[in-house]
Residue, then its C-alpha position, 0 to 999 in steps of 0.5 A: x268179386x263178380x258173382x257168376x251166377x248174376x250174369x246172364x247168358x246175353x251179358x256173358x256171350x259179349x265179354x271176351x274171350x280173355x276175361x271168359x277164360x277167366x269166369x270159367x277158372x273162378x267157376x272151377x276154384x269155387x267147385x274146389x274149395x272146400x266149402x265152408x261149415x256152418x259152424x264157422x261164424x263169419x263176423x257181422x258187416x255193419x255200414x259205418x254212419x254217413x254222419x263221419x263221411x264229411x270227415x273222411x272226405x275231409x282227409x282225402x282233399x287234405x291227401x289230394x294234391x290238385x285240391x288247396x285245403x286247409x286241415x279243420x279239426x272240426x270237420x273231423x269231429x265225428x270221425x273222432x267220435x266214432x273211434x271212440x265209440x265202444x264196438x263189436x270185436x267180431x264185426x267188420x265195419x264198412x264205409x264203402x261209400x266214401x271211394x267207391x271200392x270195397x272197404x273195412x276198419x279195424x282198430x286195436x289198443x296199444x299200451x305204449x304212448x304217441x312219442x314211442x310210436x313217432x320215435x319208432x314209426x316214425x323215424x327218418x333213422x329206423x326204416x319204415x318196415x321195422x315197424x311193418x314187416x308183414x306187411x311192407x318190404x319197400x317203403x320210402x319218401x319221395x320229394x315232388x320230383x320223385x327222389x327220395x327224401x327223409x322221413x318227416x322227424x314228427x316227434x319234434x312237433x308233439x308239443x303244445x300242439x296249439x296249431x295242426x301240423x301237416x306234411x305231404x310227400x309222396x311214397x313208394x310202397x312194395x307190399x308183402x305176398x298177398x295171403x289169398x292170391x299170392x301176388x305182391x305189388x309196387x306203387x306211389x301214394x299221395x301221403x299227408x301227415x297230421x299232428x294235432x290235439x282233440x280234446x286236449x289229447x295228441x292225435x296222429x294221422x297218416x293218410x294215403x291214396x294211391x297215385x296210380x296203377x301199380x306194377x303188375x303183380x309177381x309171384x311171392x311166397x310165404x315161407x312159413x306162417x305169416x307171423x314168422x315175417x319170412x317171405x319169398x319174392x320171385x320177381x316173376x309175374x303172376x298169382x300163386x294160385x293154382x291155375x291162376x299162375x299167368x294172370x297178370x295182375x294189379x292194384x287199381x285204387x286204394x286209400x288209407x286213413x290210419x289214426x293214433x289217437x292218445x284215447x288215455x292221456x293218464x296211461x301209455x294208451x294208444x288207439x290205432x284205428x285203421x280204414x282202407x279202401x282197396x280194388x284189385x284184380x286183372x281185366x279190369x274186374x275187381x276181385x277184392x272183398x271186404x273180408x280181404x281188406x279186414x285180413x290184412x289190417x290184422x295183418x298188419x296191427x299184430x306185428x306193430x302192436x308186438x312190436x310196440x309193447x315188447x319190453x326188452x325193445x331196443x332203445x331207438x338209438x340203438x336201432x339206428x346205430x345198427x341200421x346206419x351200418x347196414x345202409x353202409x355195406x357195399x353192395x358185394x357185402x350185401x350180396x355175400x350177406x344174401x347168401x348167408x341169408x338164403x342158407x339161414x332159410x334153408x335150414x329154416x326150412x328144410x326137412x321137417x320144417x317146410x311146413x308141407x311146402x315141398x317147392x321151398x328148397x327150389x326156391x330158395x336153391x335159386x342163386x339168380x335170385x339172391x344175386x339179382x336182388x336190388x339194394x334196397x331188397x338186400x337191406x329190407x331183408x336185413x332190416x327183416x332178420x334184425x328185427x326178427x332176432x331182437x323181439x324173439x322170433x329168430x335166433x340171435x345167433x343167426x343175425x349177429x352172423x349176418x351182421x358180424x356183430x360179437x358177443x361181448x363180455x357175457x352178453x349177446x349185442x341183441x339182448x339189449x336189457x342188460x345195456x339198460x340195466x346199467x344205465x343208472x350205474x355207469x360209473x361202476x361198469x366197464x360197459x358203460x364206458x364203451x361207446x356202442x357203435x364202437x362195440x360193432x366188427x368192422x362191416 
């Protein structure tokens, strides 16, 4: 973020007039926003070691596709170290140094193992954003000539694991709206994924850095709290931020290292342990800040952790069966079920429930939108609004209308602990005997 108060006069009579426009609107917002109270602790900033750089820089050859390099756990011994370390819940820890741009680190336990996790996030049968639906609308794998391709099928390497696994692709990743300006954003990563064992425990990573410059970026909204995962995508370039509403914003850079880490093999114990790297803004200046980056790694471990240690969650062939019949609607099917959708949301939000935001009911009125939306846009929502219903956050009723599913014999098809249950005595249930798949309407 630039601090106007830094520059002199002579250095700012020679930038543009553009990015002068610019520094005189940031100077306004500032004058406007509430100031912040004293009381408000602001976490401490604590610059990780450079003993791990060797390591994190390991990671980024292994991501870069110019470079030839073979994974060596032992070059990633301290970073390994590090996550173990015992830390500080309110400090934002920081390893600016290693690309150049702002970063942070976030790490979170989650009581599960390491194959429930490849099972579920995965998965080349459970789309990649029904693990991270606040932070991801858009994601899919692509070979070397930029078509698609599947997911890596990586619970079938978690054996012995005497020999490191690694695969590359690349990706195409369309983020949520952006919690400060607003903006959401698409782009390709260079992607690697490692499977292998440090101190005798399985150890999963997934690394990326991005491949280019992302597309300018569009206005999108919140509907509600963020954790409600409903989102609003204009497909009208700018930021939601008063006055700001024109810039044409990007993403110029990032980088990510995300490690699951079996740090308990006698428990289901995961540790997430989470770096980024990021510079964003418009005109060349980058307006990201460490505290941003360290937002949305929250953003996105409460969900994945949620989602992870629910106790009534699907059984992963179950989640593939409903879907695989979403990715066989027709396209007039998926645009029949956006207007659904879209009435969904309404009463979601109308009335008492817009949450102060009056703009909502514009929003969502817009036919154009709902009509115009890609296929892939049309089956994330639908993914989105599963996903919601199964753990809680929506009412059942709303999704089995937007996927045709019945009810049968007592149960809701989403309240799937009852289809568990029975397992142990199948021969005495006539639930038992039907095939699930067979259970489904006609789509």
């Amino acid at each position: 973020m630039i601090d106007v108060s830094k520059l002199s006069m002579k250095r700012i009579l020679k930038l543009s007039k553009h990015k002068l426009v610019i520094l005189m609107l940031m100077g306004t917002i500032c004058l406007i926003l509430p100031v912040q109270s004293r009381a408000d602790k602001k976490p401490e900033k604590v610059k990780i070691s450079q003993s791990i750089y060797p390591g994190l820089h390991h990671f980024f050859d292994l991501v870069d596709p110019e470079k030839n390099v073979s994974f060596d756990s032992g070059l990633v011994a301290r970073v390994m170290e590090f996550i173990e370390e015992p830390k500080n819940d309110d400090t934002l820890y920081f390893a600016d140094g290693v690309l150049g741009m702002p970063s942070a680190y976030h790490e979170f336990d989650s009581h599960t193992d390491l194959r429930k996790i490849t099972d579920y996030a995965f998965n080349p049968d459970i789309p990649g954003i029904a693990t991270m639906p606040s932070s991801v609308r858009l994601f899919h794998w692509l070979d070397t000539k930029g078509q698609r391709r599947q997911t890596p099928r990586l619970d079938r390497y978690l054996g012995d694991l005497d020999t490191p696994v690694v695969e590359k692709a690349l990706q195409y990743v369309e983020i949520t709206p952006d919690t400060n300006s607003g903006a959401y954003y698409g782009y390709n990563l260079y992607q690697a994924l490692i499977v292998f064992k440090y101190r005798q425990r399985k150890v999963l990573i997934s690394l990326s850095r991005q491949a280019d410059v992302s597309s300018v970026g569009k206005k999108g909204y919140v509907l509600g709290k963020d954790d409600d995962w409903d989102y609003f995508y204009s497909d009208k370039k700018g930021l939601t931020i008063p006055a700001l509403g024109w810039v044409s914003s990007y993403i110029y850079g990032s980088g990510a290292i995300n490690i699951y880490y079996e740090i308990d093999p006698g428990s289901p114990k995961v540790r997430c342990a989470m770096f980024k790297w990021l510079r964003a803004g418009w005109s060349g200046i980058n307006m990201v800040q460490r505290k941003h980056i360290y937002k949305g790694l929250k953003r996105f471990a409460r969900p994945f952790k949620e989602i992870m240690e629910y106790p009534s969650l699907p059984p992963v062939e179950v989640l593939a069966s409903d879907f695989s019949q979403i990715r066989k609607f027709s396209d007039d099917a998926l645009r029949a079920k956006m207007d659904i959708h879209s009435n969904i949301l309404k009463r979601r939000y109308n009335g008492d429930n817009h949450n102060g935001k009056k703009w909502l009911a514009k929003l969502l009125a817009d036919k154009d939108h709902w009509s115009g939306m890609s296929r892939e846009a049309m089956e994330s929502a639908l993914v989105i609004e599963y996903m919601k219903a199964v753990i809680g956050k929506a009412p059942t009723a709303d999704i089995e209308k937007l996927m045709e599913i019945e009810p049968r014999q007592g149960f809701s098809l989403l309240q799937f602990a009852p289809f568990s249950r029975l397992s142990s005595s199948c021969s005495k249930s006539a639930l038992c005997k039907v095939n699930y798949t067979d259970i489904l309407r006609n789509y």
